[in-house]
C-alpha positions in Angstrom: 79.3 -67.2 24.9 79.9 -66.5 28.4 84.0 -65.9 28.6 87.0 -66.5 26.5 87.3 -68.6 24.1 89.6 -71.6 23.6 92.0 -73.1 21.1 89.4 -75.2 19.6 86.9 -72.6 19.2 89.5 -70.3 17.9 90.1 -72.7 14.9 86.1 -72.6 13.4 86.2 -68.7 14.4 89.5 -68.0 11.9 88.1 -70.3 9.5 84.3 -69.8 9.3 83.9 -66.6 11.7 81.7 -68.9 13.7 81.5 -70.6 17.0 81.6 -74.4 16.8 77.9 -74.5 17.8 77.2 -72.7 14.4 77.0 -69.1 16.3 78.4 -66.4 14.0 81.4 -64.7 15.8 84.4 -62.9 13.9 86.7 -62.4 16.3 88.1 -63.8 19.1 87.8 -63.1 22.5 91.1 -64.0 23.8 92.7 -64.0 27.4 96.7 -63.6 27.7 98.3 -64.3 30.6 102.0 -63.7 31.7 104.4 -66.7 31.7 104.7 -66.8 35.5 100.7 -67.4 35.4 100.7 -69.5 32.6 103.1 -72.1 34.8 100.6 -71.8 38.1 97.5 -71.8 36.8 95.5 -74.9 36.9 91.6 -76.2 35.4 89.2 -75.3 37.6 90.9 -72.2 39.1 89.2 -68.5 40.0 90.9 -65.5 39.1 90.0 -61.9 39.6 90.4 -60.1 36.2 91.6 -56.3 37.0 92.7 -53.2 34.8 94.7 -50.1 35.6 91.2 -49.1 37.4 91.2 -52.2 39.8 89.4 -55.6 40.1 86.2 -56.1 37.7 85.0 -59.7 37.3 85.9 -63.3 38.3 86.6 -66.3 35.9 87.1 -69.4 36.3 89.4 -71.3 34.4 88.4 -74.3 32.1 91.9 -74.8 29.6 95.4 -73.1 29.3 96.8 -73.2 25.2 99.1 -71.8 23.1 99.0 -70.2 20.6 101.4 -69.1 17.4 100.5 -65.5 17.3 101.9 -64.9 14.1 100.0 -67.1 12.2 96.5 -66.4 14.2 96.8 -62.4 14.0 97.4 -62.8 10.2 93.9 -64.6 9.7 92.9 -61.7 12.0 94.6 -58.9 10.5 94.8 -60.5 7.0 98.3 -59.3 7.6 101.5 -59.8 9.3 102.7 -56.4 8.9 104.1 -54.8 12.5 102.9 -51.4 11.1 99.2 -52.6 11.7 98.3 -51.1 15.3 95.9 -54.1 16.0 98.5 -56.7 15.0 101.3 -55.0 16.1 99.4 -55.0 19.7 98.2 -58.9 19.2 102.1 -60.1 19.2 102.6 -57.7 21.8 100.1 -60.3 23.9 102.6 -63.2 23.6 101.6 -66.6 23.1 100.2 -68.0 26.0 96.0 -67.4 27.1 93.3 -69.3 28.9 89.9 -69.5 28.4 87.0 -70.1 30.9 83.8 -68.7 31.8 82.7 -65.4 33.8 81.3 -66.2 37.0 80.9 -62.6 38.7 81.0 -59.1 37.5 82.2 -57.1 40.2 81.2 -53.0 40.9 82.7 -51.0 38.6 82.8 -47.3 37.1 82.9 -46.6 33.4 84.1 -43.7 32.1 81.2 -41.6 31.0 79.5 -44.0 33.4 76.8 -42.0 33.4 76.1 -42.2 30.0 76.7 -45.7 29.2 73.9 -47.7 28.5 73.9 -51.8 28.9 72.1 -53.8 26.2 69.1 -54.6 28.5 68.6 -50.9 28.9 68.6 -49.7 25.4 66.6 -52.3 24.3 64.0 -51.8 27.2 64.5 -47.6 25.9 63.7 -48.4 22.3 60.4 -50.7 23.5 59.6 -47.4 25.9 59.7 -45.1 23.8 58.0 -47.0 20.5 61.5 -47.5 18.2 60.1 -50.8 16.4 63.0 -50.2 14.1 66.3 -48.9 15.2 69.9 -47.9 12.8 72.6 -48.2 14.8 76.1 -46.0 13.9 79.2 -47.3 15.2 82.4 -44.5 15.1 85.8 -43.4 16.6 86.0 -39.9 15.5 84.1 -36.6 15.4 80.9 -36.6 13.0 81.6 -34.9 9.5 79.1 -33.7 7.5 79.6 -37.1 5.6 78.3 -39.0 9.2 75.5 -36.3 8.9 74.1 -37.6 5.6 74.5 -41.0 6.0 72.4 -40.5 9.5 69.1 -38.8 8.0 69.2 -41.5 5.3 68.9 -44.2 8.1 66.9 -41.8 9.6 64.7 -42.0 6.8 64.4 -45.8 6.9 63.6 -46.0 10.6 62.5 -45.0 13.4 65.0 -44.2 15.6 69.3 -43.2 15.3 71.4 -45.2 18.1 74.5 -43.5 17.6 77.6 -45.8 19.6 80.9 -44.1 19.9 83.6 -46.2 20.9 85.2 -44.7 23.8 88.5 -46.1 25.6 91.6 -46.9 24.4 92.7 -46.4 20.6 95.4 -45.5 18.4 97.5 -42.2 18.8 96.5 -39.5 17.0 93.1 -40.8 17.1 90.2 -38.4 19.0 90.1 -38.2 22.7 86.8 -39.8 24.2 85.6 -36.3 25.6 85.9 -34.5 22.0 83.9 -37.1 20.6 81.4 -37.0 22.8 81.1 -33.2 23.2 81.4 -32.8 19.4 78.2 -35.5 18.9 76.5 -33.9 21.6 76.4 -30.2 19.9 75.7 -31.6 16.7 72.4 -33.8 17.6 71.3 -31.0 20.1 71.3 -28.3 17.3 70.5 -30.7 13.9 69.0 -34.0 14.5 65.1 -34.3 15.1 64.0 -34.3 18.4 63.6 -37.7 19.9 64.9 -39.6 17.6 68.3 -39.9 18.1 70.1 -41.7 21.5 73.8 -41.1 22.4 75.7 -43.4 24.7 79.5 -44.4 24.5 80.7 -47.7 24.1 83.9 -48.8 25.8 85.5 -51.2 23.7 88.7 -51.2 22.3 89.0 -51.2 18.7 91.4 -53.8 17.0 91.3 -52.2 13.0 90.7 -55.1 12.2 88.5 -54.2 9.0 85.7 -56.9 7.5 86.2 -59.5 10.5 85.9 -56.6 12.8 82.6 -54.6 11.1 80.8 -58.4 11.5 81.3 -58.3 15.1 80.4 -54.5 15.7 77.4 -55.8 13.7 76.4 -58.4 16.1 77.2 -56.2 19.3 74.7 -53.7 18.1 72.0 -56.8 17.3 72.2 -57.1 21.1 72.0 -53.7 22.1 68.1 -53.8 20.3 69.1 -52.2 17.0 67.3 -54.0 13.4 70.0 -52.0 10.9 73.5 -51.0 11.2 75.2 -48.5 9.3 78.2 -50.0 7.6 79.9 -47.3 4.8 83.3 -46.7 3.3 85.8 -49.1 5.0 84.7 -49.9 8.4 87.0 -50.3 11.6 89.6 -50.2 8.8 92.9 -48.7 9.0 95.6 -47.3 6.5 95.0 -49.3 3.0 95.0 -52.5 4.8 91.5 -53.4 3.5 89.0 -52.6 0.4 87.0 -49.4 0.9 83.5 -51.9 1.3 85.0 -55.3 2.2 83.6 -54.5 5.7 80.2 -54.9 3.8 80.8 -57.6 1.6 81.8 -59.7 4.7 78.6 -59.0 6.8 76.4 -59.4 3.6 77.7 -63.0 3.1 75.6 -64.2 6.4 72.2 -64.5 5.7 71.6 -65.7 9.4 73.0 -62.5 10.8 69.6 -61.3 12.0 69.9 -57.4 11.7 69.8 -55.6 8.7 73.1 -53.6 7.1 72.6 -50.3 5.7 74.9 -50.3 3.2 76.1 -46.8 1.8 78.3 -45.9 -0.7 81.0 -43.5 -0.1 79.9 -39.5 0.1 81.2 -36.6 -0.8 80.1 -33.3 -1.2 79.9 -31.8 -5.2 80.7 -28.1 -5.7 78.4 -27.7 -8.3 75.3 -29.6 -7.0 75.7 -27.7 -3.6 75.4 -31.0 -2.1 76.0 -33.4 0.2 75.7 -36.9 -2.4 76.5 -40.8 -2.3 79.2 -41.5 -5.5 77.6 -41.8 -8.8 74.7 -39.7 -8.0 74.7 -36.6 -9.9 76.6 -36.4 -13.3 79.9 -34.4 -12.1 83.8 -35.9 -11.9 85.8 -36.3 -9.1 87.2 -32.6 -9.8 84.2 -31.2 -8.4 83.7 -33.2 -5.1 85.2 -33.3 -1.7 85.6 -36.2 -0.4 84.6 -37.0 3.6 87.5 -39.0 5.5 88.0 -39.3 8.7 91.9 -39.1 8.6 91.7 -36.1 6.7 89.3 -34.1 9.6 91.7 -35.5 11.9 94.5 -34.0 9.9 93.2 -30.6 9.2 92.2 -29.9 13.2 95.8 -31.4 14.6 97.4 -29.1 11.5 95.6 -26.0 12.8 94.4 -25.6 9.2 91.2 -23.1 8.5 87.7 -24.6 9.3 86.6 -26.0 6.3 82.7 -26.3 7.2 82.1 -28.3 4.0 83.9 -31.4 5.7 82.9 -30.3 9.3 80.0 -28.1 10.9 81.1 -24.4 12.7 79.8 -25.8 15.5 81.5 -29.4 15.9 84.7 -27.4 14.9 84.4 -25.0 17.5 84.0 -27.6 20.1 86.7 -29.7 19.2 88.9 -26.6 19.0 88.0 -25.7 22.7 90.2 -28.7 23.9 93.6 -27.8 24.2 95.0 -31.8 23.5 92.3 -33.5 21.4 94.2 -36.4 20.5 95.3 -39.1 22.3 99.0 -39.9 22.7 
């Protein structure tokens, strides 16, 4: 795929979470336009795509559609609750879009620009440096020592961590891209074998949009090199929207998918095994675990609440704690 998609490829992507050419794709990558461009716009026209930041490719145009919003962000979503963030945002797109392929990329600086690495360069890293097999970690917030554990088991099945934040734009309350990179930074530098883990952000914006979303995070790590993907306790989900592993379930049902998901129970940490340990693992009840949960770090540092280093390292708390706004708005 080398653009955005159309109407008709829409319809096989909602219905079988593939491309008409039998290419697996969960969701898709869509194009609104304004109504005033919608009128003017015509087959065969260029455009110059631009962001707050300025200009930063050139399409040209191949179809203009419609689309009923409603009824295509519920087979996203598997909702039409306004309360979703992603779905909310989707109607917030309108109805009209144009599809057509990419036919220049234009200069342009990334944030952490520095840091990001493209798919040809990570996979030409991993070939450098000898990673036959790589487990790649896709996340939004800070790492909790739930993260931690699920790392050094994929660490244990491979040779080599690529650990993806998404950076960019997310939902408020939700970490701000320079505590998440600082916080993953101090935490590899002081705990993670040497050489064996790679950092680089991903900007991307995430769309919650649970199982059809963990499929396509699956498939953007395939191309950045990586064999296995981590995939644990429900993925790009948000609120109770989605089962805790239907993320899973959904990438497990394509046996063409071509790269391997590590699939972990949830974790939590027992007080009387002294342990970080998947569910079902040692013979104690819930009344002696802890469970690990992103919206519950996120709710003890915005709270100002006591560093709890069973749920987060001294060290990842400290450096979160030395930003003075680490939320977004």
């Amino acid at each position: 795929m080398k653009g955005f998609n159309s109407d008709q490829e829409i319809e096989t992507i909602l219905k079988e979470q593939r491309l008409p050419d039998g290419t697996i794709w969960s969701l898709p990558a869509l194009l609104p336009v304004s109504d005033k461009d919608y009128a003017s716009l015509r087959d065969n026209d260029e455009i110059v795509l631009r962001d707050a930041s300025g200009p930063f490719a050139v399409l040209k145009v191949n179809h203009k559609f419609t689309i009923d919003s409603i009824s295509v962000g519920r087979k996203i979503f598997q909702t039409d609750d306004i309360s979703h963030p992603g779905f909310e945002k989707f109607l917030r797109n309108g109805n009209h879009y144009v599809s057509g392929e990419i036919t220049g990329v234009l200069p342009y600086s990334l944030p952490f620009n520095e840091r990001t690495a493209f798919p040809a360069d990570t996979r030409a890293r991993f070939k450098k440096i000898g990673w036959k097999t790589v487990a790649a970690f896709q996340t939004r917030n800070i790492p909790h020592r739930g993260h931690e554990f699920l790392h050094m088991r994929a660490l244990s099945e491979t040779d080599g961590l690529f650990i993806n934040p998404v950076i960019g734009k997310k939902k408020c309350g939700d970490f701000n891209d320079d505590v998440i990179i600082k916080s993953y930074d101090m935490l590899t530098s002081l705990y993670y074998p040497e050489n064996r883990v790679f950092v680089s952000p991903l900007n991307y914006e995430m769309q919650y949009a649970g199982p059809r979303e963990a499929l396509q995070h699956a498939i953007m790590r395939k191309n950045f090199g990586a064999t296995h993907f981590i995939i644990g306790r429900d993925h790009a989900g948000v609120g109770n929207y989605y089962g805790p592993f239907d993320a899973q379930k959904n990438c497990e049902s394509f046996d063409d998918l071509g790269i391997e998901i590590l699939k972990f129970n949830a974790v939590s940490y027992c007080k009387m095994c002294s342990a970080v340990t998947f569910s079902g693992t040692c013979g104690h009840d819930s009344t002696h675990k802890v469970e690990f949960s992103g919206t519950d770090v996120r709710r003890m540092i915005s709270s100002g609440a006591p560093e709890n280093h069973i749920m987060v390292r001294k060290e990842v708390f400290n450096a979160v704690r030395s930003f003075s706004k680490p939320f977004q708005d």
